[in-house]
Backbone atoms as SQL, in Angstrom:
CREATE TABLE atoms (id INTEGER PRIMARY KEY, chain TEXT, resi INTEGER, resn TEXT, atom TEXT, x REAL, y REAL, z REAL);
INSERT INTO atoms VALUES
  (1, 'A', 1, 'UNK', 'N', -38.583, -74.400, 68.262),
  (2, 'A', 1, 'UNK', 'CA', -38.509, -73.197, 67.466),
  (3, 'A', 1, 'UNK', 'C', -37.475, -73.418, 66.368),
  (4, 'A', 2, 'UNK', 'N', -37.776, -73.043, 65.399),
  (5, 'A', 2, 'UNK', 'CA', -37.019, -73.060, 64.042),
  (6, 'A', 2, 'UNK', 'C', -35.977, -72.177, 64.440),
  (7, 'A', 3, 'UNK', 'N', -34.646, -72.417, 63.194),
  (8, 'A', 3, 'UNK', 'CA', -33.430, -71.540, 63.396),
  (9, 'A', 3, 'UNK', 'C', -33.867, -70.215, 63.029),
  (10, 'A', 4, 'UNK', 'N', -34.724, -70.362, 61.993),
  (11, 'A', 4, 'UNK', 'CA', -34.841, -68.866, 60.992),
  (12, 'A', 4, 'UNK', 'C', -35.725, -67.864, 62.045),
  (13, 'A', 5, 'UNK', 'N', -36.771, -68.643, 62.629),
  (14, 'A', 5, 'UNK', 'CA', -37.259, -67.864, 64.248),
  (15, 'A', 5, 'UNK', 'C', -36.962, -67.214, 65.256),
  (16, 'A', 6, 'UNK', 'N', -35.956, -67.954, 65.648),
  (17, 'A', 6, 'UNK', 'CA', -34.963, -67.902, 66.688),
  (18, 'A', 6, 'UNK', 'C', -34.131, -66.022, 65.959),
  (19, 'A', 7, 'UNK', 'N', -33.646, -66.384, 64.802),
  (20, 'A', 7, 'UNK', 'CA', -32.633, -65.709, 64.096),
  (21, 'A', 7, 'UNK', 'C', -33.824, -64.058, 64.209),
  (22, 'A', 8, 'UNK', 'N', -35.040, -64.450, 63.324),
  (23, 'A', 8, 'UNK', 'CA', -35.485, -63.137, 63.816),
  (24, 'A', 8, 'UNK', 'C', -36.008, -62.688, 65.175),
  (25, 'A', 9, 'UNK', 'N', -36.173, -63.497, 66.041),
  (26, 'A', 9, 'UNK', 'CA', -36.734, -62.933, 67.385),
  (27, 'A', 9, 'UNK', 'C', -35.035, -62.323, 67.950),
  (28, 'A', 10, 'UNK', 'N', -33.937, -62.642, 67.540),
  (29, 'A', 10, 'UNK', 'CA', -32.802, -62.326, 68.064),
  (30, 'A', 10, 'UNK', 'C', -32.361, -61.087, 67.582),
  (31, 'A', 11, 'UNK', 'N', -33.039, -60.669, 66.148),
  (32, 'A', 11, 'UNK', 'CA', -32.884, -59.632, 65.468),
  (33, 'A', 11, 'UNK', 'C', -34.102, -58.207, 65.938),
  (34, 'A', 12, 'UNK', 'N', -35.259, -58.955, 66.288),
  (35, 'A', 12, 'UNK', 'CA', -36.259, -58.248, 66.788),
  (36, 'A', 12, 'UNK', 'C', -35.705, -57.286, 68.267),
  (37, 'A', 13, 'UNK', 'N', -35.026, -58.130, 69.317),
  (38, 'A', 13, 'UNK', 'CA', -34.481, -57.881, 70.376),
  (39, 'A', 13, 'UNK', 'C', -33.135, -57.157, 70.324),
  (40, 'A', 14, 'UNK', 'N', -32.568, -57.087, 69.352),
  (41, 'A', 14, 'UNK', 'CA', -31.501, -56.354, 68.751),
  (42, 'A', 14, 'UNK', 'C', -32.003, -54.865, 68.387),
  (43, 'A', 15, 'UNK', 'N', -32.479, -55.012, 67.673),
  (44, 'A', 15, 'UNK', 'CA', -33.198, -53.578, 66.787),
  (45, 'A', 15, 'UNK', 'C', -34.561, -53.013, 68.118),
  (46, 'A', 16, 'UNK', 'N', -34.857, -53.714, 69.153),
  (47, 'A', 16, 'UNK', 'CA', -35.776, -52.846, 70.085),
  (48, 'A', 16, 'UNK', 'C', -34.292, -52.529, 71.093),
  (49, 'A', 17, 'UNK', 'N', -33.187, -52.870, 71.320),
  (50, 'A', 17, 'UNK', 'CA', -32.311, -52.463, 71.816),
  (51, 'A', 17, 'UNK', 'C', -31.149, -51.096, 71.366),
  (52, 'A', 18, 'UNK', 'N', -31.533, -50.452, 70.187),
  (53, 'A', 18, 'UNK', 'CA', -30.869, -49.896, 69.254),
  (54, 'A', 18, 'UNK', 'C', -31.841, -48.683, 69.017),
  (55, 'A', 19, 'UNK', 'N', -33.566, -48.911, 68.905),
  (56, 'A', 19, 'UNK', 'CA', -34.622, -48.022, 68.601),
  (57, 'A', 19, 'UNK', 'C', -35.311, -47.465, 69.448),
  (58, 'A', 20, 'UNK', 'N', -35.774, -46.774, 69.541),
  (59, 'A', 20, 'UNK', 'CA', -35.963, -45.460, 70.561),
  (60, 'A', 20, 'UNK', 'C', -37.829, -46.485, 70.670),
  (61, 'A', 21, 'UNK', 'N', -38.000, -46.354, 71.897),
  (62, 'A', 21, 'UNK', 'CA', -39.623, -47.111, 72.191),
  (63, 'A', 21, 'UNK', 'C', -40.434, -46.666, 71.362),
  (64, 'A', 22, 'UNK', 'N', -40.598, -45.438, 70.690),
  (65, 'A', 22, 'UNK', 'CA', -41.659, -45.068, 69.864),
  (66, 'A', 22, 'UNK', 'C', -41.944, -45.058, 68.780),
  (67, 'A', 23, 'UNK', 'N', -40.865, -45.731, 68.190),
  (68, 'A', 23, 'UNK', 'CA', -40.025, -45.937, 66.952),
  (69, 'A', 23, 'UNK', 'C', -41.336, -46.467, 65.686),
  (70, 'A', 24, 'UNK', 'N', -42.354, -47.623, 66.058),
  (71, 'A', 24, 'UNK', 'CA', -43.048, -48.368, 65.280),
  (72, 'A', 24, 'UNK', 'C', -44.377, -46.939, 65.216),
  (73, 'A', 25, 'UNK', 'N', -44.389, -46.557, 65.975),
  (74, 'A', 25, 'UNK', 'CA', -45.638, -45.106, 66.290),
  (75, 'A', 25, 'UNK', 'C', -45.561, -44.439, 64.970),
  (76, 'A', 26, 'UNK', 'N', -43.725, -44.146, 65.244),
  (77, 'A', 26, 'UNK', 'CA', -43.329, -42.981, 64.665),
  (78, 'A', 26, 'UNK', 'C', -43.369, -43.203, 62.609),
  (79, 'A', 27, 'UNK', 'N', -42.754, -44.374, 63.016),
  (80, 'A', 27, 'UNK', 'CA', -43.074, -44.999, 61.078),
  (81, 'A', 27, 'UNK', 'C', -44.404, -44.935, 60.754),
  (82, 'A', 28, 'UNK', 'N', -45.744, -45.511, 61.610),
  (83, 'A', 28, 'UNK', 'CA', -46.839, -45.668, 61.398),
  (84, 'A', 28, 'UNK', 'C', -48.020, -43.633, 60.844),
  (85, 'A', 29, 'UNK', 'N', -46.984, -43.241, 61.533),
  (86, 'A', 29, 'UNK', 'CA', -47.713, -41.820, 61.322),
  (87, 'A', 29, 'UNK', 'C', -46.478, -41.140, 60.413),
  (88, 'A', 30, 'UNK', 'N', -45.636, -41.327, 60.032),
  (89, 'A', 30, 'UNK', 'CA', -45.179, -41.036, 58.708),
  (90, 'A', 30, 'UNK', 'C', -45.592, -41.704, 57.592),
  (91, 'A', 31, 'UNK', 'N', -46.145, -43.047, 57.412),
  (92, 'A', 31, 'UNK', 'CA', -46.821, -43.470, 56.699),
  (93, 'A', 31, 'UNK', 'C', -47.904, -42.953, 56.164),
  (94, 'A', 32, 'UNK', 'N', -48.776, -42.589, 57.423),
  (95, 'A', 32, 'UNK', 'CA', -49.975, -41.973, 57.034),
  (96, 'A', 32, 'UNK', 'C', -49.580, -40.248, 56.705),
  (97, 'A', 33, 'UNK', 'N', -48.709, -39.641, 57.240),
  (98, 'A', 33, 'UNK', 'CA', -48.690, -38.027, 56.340),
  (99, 'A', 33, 'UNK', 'C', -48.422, -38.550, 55.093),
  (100, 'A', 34, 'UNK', 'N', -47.366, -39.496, 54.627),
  (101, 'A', 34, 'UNK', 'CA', -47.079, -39.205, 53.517),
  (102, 'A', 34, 'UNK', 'C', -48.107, -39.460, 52.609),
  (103, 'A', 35, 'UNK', 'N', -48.895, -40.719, 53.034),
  (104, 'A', 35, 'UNK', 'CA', -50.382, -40.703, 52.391),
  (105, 'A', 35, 'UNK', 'C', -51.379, -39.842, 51.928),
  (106, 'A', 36, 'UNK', 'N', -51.529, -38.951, 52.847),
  (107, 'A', 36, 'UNK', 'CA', -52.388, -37.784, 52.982),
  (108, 'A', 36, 'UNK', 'C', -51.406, -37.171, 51.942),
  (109, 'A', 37, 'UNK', 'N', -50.488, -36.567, 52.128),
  (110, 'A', 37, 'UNK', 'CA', -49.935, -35.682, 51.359),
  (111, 'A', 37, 'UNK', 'C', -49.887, -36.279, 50.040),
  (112, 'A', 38, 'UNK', 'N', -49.557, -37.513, 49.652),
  (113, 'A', 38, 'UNK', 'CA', -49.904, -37.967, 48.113),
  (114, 'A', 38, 'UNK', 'C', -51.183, -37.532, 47.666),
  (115, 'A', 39, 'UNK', 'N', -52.105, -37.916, 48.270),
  (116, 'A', 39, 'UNK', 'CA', -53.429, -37.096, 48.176),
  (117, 'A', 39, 'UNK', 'C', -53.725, -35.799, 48.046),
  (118, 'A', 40, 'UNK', 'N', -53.134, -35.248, 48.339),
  (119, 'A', 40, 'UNK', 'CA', -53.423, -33.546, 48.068),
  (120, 'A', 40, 'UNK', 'C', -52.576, -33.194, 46.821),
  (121, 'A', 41, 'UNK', 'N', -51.482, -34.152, 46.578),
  (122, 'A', 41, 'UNK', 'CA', -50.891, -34.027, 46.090),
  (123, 'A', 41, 'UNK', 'C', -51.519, -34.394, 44.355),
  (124, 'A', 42, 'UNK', 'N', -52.062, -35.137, 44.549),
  (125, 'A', 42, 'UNK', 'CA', -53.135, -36.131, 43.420),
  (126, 'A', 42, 'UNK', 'C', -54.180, -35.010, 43.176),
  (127, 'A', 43, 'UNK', 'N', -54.858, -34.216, 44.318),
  (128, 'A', 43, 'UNK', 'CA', -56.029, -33.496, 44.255),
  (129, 'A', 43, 'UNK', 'C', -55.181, -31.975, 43.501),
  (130, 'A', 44, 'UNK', 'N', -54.239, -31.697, 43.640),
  (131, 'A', 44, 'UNK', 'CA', -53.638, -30.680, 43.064),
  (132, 'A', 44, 'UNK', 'C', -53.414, -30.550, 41.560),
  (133, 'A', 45, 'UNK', 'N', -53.019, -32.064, 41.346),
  (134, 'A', 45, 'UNK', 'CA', -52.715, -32.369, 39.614),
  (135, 'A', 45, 'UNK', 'C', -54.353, -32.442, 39.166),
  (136, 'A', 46, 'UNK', 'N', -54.800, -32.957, 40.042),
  (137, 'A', 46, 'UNK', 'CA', -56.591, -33.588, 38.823),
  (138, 'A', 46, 'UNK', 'C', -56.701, -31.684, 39.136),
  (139, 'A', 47, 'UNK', 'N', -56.854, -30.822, 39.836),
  (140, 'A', 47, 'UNK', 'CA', -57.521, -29.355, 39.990),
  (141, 'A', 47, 'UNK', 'C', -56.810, -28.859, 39.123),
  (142, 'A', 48, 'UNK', 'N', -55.414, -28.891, 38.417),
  (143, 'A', 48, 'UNK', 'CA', -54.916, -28.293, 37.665),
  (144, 'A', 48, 'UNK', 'C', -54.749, -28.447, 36.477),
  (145, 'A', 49, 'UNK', 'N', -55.213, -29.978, 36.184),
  (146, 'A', 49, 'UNK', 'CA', -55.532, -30.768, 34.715),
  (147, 'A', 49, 'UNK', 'C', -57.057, -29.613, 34.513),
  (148, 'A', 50, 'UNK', 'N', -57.716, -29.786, 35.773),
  (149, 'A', 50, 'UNK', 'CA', -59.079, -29.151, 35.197),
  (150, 'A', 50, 'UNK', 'C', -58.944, -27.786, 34.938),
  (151, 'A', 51, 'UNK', 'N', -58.217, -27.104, 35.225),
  (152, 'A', 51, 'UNK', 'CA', -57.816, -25.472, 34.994),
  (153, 'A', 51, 'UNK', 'C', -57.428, -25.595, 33.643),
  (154, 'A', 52, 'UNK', 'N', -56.418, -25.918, 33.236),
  (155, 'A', 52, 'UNK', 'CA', -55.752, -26.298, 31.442),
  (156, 'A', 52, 'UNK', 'C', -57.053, -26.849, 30.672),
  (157, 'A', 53, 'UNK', 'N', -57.734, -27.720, 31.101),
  (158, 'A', 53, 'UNK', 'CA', -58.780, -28.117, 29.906),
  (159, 'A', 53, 'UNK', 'C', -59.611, -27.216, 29.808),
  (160, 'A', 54, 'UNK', 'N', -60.269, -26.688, 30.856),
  (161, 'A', 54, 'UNK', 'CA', -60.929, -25.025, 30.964),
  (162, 'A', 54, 'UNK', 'C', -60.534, -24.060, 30.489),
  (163, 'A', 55, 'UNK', 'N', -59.219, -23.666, 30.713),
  (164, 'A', 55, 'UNK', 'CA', -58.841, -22.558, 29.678),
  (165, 'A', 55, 'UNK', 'C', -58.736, -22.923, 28.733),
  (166, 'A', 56, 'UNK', 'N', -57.916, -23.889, 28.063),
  (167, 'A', 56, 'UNK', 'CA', -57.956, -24.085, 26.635),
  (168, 'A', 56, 'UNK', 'C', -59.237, -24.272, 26.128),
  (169, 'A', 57, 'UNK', 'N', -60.427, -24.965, 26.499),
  (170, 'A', 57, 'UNK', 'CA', -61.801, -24.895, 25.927),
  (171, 'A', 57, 'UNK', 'C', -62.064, -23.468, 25.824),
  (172, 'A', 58, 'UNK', 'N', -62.668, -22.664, 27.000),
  (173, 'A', 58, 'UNK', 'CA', -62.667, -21.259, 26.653),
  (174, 'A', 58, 'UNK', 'C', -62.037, -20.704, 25.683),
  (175, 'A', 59, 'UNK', 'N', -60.467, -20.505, 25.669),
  (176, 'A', 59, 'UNK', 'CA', -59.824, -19.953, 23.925),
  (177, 'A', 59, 'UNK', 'C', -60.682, -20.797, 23.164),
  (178, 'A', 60, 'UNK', 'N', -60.491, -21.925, 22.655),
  (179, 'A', 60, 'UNK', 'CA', -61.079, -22.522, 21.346),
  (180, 'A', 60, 'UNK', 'C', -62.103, -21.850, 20.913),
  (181, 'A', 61, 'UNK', 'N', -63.457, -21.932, 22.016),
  (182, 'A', 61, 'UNK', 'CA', -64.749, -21.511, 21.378),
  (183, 'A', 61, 'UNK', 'C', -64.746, -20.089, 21.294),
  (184, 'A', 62, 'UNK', 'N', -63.720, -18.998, 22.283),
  (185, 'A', 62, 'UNK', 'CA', -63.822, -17.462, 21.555),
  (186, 'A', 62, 'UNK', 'C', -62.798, -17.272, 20.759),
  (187, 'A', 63, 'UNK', 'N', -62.386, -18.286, 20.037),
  (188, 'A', 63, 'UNK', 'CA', -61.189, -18.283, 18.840),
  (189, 'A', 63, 'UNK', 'C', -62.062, -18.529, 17.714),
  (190, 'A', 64, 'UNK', 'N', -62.568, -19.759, 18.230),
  (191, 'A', 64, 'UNK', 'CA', -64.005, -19.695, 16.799),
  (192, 'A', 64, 'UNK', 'C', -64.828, -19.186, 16.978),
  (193, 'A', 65, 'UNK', 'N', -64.943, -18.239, 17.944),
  (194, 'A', 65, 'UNK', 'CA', -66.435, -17.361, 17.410),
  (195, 'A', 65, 'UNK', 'C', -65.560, -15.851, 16.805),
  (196, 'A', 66, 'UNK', 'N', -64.669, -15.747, 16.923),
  (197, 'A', 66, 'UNK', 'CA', -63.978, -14.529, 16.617),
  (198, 'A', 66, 'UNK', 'C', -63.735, -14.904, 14.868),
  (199, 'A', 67, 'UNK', 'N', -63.485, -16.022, 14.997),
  (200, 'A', 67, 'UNK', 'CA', -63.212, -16.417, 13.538),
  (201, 'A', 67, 'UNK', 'C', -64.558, -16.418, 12.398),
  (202, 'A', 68, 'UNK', 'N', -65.592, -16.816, 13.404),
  (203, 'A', 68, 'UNK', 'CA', -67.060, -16.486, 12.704),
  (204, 'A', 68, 'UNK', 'C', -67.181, -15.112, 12.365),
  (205, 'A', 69, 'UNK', 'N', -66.909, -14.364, 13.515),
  (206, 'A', 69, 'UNK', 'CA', -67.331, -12.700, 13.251),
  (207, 'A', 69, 'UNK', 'C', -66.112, -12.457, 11.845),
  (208, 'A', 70, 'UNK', 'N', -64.729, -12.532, 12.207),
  (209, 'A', 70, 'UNK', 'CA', -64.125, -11.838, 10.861),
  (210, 'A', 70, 'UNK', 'C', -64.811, -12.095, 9.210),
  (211, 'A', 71, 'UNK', 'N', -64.972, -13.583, 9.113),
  (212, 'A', 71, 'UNK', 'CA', -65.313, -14.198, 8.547),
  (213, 'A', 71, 'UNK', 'C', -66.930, -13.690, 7.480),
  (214, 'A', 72, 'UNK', 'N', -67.691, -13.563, 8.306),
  (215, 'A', 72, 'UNK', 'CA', -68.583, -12.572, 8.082),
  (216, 'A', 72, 'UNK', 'C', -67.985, -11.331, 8.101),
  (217, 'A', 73, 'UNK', 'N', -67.291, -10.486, 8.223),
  (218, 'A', 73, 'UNK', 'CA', -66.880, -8.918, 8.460),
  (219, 'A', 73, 'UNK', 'C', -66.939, -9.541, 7.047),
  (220, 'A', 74, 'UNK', 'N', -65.846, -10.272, 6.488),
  (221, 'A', 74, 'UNK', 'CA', -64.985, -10.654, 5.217),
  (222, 'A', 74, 'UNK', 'C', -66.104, -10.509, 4.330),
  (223, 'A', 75, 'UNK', 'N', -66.922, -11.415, 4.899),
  (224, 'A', 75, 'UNK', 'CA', -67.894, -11.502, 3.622),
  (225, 'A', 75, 'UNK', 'C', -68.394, -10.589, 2.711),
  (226, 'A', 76, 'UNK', 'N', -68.965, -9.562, 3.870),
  (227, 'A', 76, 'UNK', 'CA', -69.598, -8.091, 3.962),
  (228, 'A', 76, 'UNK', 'C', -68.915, -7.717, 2.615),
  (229, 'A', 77, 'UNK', 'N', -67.468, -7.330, 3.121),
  (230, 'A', 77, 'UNK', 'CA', -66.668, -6.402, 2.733),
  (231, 'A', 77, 'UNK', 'C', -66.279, -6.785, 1.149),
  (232, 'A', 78, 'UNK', 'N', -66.820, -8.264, 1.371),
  (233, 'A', 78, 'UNK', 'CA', -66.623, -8.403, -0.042),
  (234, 'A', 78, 'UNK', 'C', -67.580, -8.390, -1.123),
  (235, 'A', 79, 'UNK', 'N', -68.577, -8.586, -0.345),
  (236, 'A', 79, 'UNK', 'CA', -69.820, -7.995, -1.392),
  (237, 'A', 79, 'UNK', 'C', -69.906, -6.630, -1.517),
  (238, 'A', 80, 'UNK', 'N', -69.730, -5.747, -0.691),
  (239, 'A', 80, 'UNK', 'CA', -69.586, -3.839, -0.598),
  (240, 'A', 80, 'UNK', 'C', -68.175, -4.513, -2.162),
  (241, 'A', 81, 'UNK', 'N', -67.413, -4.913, -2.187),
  (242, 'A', 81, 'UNK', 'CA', -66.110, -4.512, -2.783),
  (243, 'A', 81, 'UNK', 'C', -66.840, -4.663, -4.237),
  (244, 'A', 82, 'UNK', 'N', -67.073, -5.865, -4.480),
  (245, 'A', 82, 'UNK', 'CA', -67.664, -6.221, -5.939),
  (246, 'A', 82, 'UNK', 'C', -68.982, -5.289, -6.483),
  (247, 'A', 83, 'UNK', 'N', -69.749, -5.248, -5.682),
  (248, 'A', 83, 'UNK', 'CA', -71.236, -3.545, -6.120),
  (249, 'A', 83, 'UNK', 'C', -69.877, -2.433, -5.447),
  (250, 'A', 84, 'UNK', 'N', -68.848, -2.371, -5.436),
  (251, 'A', 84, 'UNK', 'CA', -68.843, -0.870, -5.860),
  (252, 'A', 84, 'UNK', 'C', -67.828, -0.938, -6.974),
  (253, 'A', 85, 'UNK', 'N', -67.122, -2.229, -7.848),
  (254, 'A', 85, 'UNK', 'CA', -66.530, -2.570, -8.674),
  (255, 'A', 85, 'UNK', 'C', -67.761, -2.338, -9.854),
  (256, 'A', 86, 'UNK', 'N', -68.883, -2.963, -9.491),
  (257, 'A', 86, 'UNK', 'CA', -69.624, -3.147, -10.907),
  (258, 'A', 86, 'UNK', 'C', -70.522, -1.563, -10.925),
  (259, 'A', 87, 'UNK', 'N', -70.137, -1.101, -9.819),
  (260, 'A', 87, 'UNK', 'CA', -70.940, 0.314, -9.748),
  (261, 'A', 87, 'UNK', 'C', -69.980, 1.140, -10.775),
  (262, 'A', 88, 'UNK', 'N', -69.129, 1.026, -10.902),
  (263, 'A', 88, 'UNK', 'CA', -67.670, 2.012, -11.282),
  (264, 'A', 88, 'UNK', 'C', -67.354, 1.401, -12.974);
């Protein structure tokens, strides 16, 4: 057996003398919540990216259709303005 072997099997037997028996369990399923929870965590940002691009699309297109309607009001009002200029 190599020194560097030796050195960790001596370190292995050290640290199972120091760690509670369930110890490798216990890392292995904190691993995996924290996994999961990155994940929901990931599924929260992409659901809330999609909320912001949704609302802001919605404003845009009833910002420009509101802008169509004044726009036309405008028009109207400006042809009524000029026939009752050349009426007068």
């Amino acid at each position: 057996m190599k020194t560097s072997a030796r050195y960790m099997q001596h370190l292995r037997r050290q640290a199972g003398s120091r760690l509670p028996p369930d110890f490798a369990r216990r890392v292995v399923e904190d691993a995996k919540r924290r996994r999961q929870a990155f994940g929901q965590f990931r599924l929260m940002v992409i659901t809330g990216a999609l909320c912001v691009v949704t609302t802001v699309s919605v404003h845009w297109v009833k910002t420009r259709s509101a802008e169509k309607q004044n726009i036309a009001a405008w028009t109207q009002v400006t042809t009524q303005i000029q026939a009752f200029e050349e009426a007068i």
